[in-house]
N, CA, C and O atoms as a MOPAC input file, in Angstrom:
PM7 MOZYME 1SCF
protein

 N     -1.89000 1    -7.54500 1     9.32100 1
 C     -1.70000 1    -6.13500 1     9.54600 1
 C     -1.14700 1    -5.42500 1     8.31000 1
 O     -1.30800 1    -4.23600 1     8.03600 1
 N     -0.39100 1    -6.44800 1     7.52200 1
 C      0.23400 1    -5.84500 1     6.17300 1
 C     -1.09100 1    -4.90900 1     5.33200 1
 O     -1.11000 1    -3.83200 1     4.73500 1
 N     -2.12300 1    -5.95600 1     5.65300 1
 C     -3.13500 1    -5.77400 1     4.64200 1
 C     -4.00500 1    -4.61200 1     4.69500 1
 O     -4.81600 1    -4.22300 1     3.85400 1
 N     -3.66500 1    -4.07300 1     5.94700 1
 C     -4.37100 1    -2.81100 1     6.38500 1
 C     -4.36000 1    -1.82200 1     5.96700 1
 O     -5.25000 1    -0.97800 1     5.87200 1
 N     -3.03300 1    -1.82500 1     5.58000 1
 C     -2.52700 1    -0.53800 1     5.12000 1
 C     -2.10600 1    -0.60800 1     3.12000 1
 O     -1.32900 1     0.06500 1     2.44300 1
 N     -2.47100 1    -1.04500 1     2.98300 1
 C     -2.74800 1    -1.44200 1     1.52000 1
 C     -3.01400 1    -0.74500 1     0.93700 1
 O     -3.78800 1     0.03800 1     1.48700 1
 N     -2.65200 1    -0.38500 1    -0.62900 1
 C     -3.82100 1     0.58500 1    -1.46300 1
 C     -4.97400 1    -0.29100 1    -1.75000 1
 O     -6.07500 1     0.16400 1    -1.44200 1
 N     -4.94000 1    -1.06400 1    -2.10100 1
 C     -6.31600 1    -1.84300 1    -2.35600 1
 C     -7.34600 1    -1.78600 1    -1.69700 1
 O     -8.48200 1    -1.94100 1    -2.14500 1
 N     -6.94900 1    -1.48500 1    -0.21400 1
 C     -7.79200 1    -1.36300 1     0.80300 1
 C     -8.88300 1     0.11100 1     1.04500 1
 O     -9.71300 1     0.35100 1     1.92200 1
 N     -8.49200 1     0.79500 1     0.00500 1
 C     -9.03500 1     1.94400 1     0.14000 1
 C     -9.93200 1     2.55300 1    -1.46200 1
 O    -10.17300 1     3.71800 1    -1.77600 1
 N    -10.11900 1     1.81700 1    -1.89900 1
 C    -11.09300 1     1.79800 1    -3.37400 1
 C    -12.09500 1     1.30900 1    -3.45500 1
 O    -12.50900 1     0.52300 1    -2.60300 1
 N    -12.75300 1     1.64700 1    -4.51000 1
 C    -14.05400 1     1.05400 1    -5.08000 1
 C    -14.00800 1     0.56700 1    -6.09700 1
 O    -13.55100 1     1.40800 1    -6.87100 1
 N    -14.34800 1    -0.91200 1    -6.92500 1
 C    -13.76700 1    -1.17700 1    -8.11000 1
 C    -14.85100 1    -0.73700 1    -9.03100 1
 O    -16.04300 1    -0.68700 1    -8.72800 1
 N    -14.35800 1    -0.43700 1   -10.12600 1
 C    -15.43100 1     0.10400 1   -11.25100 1
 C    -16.12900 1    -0.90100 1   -12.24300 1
 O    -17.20300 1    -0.79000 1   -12.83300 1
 N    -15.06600 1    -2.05900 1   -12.24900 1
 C    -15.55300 1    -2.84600 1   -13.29300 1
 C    -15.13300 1    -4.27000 1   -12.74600 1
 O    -14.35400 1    -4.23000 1   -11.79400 1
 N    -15.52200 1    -5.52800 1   -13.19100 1
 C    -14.86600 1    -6.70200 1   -13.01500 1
 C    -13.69000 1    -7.20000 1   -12.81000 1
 O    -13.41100 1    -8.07700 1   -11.99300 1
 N    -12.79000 1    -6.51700 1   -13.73100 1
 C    -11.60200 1    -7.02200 1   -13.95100 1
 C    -10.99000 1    -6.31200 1   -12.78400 1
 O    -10.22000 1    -6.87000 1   -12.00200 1
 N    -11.31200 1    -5.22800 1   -12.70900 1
 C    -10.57400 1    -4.30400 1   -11.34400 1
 C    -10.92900 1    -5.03100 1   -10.11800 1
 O    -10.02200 1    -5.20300 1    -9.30300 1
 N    -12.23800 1    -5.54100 1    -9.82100 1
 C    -12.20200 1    -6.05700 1    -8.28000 1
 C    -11.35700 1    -7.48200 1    -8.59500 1
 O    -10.61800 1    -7.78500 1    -7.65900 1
 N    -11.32600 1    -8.47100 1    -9.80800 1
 C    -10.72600 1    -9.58500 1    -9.94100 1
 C     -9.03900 1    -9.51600 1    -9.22700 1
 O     -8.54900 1   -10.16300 1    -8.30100 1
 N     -8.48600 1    -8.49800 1   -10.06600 1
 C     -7.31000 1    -8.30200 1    -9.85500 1
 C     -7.17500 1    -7.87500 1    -8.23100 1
 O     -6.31600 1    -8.62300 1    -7.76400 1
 N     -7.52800 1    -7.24400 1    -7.49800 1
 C     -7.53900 1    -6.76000 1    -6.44000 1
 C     -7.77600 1    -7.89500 1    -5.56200 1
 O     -7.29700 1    -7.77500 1    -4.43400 1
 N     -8.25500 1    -8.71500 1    -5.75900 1
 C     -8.55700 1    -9.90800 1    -4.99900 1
 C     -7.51000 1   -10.78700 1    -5.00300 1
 O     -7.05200 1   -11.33600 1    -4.00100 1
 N     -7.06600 1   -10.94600 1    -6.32500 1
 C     -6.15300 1   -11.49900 1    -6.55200 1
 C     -4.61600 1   -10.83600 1    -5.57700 1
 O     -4.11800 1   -11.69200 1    -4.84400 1
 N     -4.23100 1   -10.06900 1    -5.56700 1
 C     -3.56500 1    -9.22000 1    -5.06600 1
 C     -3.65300 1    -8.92200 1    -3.04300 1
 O     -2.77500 1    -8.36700 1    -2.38200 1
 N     -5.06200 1    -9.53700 1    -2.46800 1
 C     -5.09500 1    -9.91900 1    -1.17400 1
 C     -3.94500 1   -10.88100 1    -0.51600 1
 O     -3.44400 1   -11.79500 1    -1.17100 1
 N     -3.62400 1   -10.63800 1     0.64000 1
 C     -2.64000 1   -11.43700 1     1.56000 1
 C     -3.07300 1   -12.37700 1     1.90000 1
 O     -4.24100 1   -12.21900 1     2.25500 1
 N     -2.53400 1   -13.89400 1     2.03800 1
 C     -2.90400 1   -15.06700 1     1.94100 1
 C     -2.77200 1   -15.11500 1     4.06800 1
 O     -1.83900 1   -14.77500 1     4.79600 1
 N     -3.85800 1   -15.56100 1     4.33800 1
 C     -3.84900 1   -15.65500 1     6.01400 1
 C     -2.18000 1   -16.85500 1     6.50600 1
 O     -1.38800 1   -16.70400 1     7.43500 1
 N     -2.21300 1   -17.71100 1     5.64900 1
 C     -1.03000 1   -19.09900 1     5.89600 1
 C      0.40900 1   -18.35300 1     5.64200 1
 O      1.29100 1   -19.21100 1     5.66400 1
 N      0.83500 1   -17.30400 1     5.45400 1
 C      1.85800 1   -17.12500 1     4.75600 1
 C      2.43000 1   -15.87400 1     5.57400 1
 O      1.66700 1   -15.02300 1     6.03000 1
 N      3.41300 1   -15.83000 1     5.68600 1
 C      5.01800 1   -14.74300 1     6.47900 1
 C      5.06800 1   -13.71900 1     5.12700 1
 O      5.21000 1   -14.06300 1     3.95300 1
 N      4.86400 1   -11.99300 1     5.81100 1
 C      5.52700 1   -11.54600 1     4.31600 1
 C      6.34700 1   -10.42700 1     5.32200 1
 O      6.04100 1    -9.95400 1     6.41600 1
 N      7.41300 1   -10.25000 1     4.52000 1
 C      8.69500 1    -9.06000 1     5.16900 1
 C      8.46100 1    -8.43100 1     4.20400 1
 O      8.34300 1    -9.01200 1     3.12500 1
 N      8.34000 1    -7.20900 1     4.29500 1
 C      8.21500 1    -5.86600 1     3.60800 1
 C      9.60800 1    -4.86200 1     4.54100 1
 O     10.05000 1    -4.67100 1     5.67400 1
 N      9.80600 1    -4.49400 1     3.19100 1
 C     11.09400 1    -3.19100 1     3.57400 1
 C     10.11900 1    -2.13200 1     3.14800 1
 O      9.39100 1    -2.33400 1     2.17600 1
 N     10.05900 1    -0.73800 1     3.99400 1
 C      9.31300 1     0.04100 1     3.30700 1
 C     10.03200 1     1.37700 1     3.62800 1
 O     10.99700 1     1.33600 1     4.39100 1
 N      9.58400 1     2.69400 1     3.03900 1
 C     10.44300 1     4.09000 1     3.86000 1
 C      9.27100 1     4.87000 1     3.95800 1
 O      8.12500 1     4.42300 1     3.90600 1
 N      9.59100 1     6.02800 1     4.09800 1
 C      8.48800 1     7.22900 1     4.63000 1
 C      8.53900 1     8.28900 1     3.17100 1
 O      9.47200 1     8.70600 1     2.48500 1
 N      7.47900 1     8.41400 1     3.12900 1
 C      7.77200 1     9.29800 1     1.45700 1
 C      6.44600 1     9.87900 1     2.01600 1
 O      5.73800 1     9.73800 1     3.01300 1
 N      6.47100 1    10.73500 1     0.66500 1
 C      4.88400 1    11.53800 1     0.23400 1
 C      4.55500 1    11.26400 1    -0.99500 1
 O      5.09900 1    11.61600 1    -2.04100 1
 N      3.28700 1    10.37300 1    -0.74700 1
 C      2.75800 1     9.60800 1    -2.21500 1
 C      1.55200 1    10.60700 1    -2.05800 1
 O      1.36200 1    11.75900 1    -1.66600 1
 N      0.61600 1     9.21800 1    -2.73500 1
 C     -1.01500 1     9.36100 1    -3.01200 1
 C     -1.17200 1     7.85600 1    -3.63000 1
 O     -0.32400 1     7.39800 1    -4.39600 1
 N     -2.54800 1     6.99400 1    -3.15400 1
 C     -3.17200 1     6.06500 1    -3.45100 1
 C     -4.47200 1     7.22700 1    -4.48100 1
 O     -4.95000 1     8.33700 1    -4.24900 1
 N     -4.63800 1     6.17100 1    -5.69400 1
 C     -6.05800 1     7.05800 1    -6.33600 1
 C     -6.10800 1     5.66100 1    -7.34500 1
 O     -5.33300 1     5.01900 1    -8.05300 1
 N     -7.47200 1     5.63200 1    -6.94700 1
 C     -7.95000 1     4.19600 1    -7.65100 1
 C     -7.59200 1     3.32700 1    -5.94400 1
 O     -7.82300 1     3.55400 1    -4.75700 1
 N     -6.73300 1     1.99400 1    -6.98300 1
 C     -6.28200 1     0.89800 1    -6.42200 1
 C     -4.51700 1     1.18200 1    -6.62800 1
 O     -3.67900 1     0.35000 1    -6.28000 1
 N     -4.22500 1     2.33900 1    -7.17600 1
 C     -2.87200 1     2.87300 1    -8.01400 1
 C     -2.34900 1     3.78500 1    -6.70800 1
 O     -2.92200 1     4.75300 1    -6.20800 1
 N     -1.13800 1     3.19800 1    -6.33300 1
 C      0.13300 1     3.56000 1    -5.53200 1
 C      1.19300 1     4.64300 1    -5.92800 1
 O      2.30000 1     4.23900 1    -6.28500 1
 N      0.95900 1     5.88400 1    -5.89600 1
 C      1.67400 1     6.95600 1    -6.73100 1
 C      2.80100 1     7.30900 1    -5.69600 1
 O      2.86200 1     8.49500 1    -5.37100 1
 N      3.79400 1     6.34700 1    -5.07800 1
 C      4.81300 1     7.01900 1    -4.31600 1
 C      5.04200 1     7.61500 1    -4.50400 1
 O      4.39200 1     8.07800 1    -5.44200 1
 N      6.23900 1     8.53700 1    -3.99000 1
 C      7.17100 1     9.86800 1    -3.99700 1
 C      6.61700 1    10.97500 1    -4.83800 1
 O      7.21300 1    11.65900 1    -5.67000 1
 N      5.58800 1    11.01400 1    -4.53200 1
 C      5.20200 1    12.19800 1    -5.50300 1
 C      6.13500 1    13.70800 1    -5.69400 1
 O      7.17200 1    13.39400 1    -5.11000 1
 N      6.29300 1    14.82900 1    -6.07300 1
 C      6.90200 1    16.10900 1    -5.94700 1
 C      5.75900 1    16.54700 1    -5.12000 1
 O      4.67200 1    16.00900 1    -4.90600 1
 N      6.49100 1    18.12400 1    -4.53300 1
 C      5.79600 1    18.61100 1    -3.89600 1
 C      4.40000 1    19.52100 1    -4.40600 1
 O      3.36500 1    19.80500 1    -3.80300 1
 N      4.92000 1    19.86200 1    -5.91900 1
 C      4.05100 1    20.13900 1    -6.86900 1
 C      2.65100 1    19.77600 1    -7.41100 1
 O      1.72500 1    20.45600 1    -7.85200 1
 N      2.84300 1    18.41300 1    -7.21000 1
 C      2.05900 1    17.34500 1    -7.38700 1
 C      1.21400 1    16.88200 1    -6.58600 1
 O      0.30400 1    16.27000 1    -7.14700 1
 N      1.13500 1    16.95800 1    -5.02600 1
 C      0.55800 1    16.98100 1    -3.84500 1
 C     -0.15500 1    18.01300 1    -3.32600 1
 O     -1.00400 1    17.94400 1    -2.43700 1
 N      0.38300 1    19.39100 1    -4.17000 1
 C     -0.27600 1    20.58400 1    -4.08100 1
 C     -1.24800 1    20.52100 1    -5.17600 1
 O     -2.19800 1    21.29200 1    -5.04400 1
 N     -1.24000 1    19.93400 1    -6.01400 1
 C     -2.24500 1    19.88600 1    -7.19000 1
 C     -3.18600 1    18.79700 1    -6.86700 1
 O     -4.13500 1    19.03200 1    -7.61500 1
 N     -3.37500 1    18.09500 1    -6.41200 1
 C     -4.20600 1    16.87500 1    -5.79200 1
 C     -4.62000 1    17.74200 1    -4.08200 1
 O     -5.65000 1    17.67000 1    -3.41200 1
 N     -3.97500 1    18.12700 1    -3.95700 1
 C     -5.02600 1    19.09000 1    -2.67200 1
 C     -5.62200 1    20.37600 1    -2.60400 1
 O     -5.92700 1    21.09100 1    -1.65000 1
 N     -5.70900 1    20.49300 1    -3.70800 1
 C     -6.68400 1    21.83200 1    -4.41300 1
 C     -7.81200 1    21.24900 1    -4.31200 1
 O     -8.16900 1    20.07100 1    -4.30500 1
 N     -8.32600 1    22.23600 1    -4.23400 1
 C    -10.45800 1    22.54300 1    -3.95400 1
 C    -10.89400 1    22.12400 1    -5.15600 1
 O    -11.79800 1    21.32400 1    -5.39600 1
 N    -10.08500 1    22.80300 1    -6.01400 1
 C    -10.84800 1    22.49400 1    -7.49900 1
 C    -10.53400 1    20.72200 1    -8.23700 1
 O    -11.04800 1    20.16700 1    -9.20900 1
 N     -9.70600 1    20.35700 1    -7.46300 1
 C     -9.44600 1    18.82500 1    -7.88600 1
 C    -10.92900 1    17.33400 1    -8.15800 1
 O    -11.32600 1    16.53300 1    -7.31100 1
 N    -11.21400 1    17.42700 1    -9.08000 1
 C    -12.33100 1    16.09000 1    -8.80300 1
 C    -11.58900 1    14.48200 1    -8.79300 1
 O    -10.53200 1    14.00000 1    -9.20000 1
 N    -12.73500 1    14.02300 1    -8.12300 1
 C    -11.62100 1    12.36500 1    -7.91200 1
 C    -11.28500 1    12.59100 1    -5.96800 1
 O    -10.94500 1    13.50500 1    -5.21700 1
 N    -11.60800 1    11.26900 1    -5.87400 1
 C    -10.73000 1    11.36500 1    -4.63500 1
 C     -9.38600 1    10.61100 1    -5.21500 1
 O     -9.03600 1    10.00600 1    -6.22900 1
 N     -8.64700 1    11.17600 1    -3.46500 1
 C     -7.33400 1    10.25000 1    -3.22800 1
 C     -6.91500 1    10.21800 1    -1.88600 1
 O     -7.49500 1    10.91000 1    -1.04900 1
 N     -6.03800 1     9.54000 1    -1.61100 1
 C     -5.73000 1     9.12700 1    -0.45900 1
 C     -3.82100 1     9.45300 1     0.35700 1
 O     -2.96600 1     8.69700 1    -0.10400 1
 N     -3.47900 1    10.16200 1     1.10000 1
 C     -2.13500 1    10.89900 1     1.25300 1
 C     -1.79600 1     9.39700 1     1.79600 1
 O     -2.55000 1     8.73000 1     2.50400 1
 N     -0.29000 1     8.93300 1     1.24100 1
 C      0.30200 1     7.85900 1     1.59600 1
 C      1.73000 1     8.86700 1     2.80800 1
 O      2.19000 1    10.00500 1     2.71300 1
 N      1.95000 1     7.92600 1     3.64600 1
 C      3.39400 1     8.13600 1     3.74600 1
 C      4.29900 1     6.88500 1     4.03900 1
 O      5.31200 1     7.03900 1     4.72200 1
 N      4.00200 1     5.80100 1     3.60100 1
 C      4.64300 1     4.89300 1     3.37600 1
 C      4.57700 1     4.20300 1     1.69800 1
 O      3.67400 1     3.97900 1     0.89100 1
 N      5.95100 1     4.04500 1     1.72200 1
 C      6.34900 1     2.91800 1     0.23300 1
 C      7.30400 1     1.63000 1     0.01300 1
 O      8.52000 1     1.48100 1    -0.11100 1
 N      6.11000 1     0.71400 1     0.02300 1
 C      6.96700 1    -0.51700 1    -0.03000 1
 C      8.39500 1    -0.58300 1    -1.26000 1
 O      8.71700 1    -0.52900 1    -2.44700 1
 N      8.79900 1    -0.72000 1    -0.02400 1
 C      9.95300 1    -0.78100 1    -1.31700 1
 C     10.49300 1    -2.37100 1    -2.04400 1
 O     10.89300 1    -2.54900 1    -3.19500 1
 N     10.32700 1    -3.47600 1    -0.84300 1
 C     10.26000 1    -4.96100 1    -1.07600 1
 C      9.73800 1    -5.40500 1    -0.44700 1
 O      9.51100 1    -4.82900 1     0.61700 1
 N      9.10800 1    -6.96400 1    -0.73600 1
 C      8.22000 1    -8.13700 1    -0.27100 1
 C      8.35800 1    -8.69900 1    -0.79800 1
 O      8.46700 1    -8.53000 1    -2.01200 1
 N      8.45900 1    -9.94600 1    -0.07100 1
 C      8.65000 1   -11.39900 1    -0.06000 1
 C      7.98500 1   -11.87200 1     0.86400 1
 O      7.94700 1   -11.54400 1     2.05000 1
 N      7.27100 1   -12.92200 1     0.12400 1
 C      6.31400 1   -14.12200 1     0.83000 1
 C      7.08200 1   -15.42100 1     1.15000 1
 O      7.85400 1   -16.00900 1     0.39200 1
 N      6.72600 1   -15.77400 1     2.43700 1
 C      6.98300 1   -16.90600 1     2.77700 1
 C      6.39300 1   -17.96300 1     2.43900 1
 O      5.23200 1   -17.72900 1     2.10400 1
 N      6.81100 1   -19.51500 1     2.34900 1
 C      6.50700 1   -20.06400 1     1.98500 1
 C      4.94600 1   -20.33400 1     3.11800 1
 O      4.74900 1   -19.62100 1     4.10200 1
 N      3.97300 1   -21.50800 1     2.69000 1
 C      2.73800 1   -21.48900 1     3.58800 1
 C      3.26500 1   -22.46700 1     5.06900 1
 O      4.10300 1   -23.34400 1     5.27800 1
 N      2.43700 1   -21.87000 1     5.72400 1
 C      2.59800 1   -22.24300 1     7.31800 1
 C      1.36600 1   -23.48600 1     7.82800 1
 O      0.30500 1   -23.49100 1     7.20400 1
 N      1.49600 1   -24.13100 1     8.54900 1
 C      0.83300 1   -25.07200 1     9.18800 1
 C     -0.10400 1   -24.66500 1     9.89800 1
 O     -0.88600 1   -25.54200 1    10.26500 1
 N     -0.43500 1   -22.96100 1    10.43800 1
 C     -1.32100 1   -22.72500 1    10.87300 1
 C     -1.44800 1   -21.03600 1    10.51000 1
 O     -0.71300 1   -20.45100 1     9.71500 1
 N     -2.61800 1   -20.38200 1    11.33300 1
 C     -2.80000 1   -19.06600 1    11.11100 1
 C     -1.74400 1   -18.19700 1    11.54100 1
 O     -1.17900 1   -18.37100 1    12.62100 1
 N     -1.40600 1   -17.12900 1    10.63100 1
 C     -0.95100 1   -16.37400 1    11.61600 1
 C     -1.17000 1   -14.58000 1    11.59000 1
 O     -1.12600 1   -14.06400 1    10.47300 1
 N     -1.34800 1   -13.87200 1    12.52500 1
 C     -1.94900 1   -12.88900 1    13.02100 1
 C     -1.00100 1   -11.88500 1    13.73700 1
 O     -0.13000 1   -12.13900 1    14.56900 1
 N     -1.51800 1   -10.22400 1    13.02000 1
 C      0.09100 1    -9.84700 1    13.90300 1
 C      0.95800 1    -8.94700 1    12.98800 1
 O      0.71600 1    -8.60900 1    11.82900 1
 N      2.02800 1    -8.63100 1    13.76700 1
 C      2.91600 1    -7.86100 1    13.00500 1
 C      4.35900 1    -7.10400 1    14.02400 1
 O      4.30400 1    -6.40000 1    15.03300 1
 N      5.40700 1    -7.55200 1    13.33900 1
 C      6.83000 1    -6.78600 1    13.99400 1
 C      7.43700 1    -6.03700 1    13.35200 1
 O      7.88100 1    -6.44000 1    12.27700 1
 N      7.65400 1    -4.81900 1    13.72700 1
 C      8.50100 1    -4.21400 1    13.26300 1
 C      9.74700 1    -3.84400 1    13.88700 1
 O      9.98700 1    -3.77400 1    15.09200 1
 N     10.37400 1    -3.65600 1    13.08100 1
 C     12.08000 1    -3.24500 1    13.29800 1
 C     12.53300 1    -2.11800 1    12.22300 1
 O     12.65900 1    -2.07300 1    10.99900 1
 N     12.75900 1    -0.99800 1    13.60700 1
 C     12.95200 1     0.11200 1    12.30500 1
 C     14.40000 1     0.40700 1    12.46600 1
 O     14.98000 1     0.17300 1    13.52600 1
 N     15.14700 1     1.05600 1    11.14700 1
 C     16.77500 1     0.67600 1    10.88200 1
 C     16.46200 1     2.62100 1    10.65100 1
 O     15.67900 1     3.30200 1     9.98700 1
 N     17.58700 1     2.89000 1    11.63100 1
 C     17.89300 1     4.44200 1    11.29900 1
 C     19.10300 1     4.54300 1     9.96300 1
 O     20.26800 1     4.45300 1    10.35100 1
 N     18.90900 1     4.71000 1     8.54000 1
 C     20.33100 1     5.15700 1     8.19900 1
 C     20.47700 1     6.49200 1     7.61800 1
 O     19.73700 1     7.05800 1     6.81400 1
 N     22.03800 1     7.07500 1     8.40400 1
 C     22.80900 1     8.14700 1     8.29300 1
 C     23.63700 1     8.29000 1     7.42900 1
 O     24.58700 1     7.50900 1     7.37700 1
 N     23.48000 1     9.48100 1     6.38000 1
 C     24.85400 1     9.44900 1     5.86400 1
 C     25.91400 1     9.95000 1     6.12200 1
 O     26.90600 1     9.68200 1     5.44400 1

């Protein structure tokens, strides 16, 4: 489910090395990953993860006159860590969301 929501998941590669890397960069089916992530206002363009964008910046990428696509994020990983490999498949996803106040 990690993988769903991916930037990778939303491109076209242009050249070799770009789909290589991107492949490379796929979630391994044997393996646990915990991601910490928050709620922002990015943009995916390419295979390229432009978190927190300004608001400036989101207004300039959603202009008429803009060429290129892109893609409105509102999530940003902030950490991941892979588990070590597992003995069998695994499929799925939990979340646990942490309210903090200041």
């Amino acid at each position: 489910m990690i993988q769903a929501t991916a930037a990778s998941k939303q491109f076209v590669p242009k050249d070799l090395s770009e789909l290589v890397k991107t492949i490379n960069e796929v979630k391994k089916s044997d393996r646990l990953y915990v991601q910490t992530y928050r709620t922002s206002n990015g943009a995916v363009i390419g295979s390229k993860e432009l978190p927190n964008l300004p608001p400036s910046m989101l207004a300039t990428l959603n202009n008429d006159r803009t060429v290129g696509g892109f893609k409105p994020t509102v999530l940003t990983v902030l950490t991941e860590q892979e588990l070590p490999p597992a003995e069998f498949l695994i499929s799925g996803q939990q979340v646990l969301t942490i309210e903090v106040i200041k």
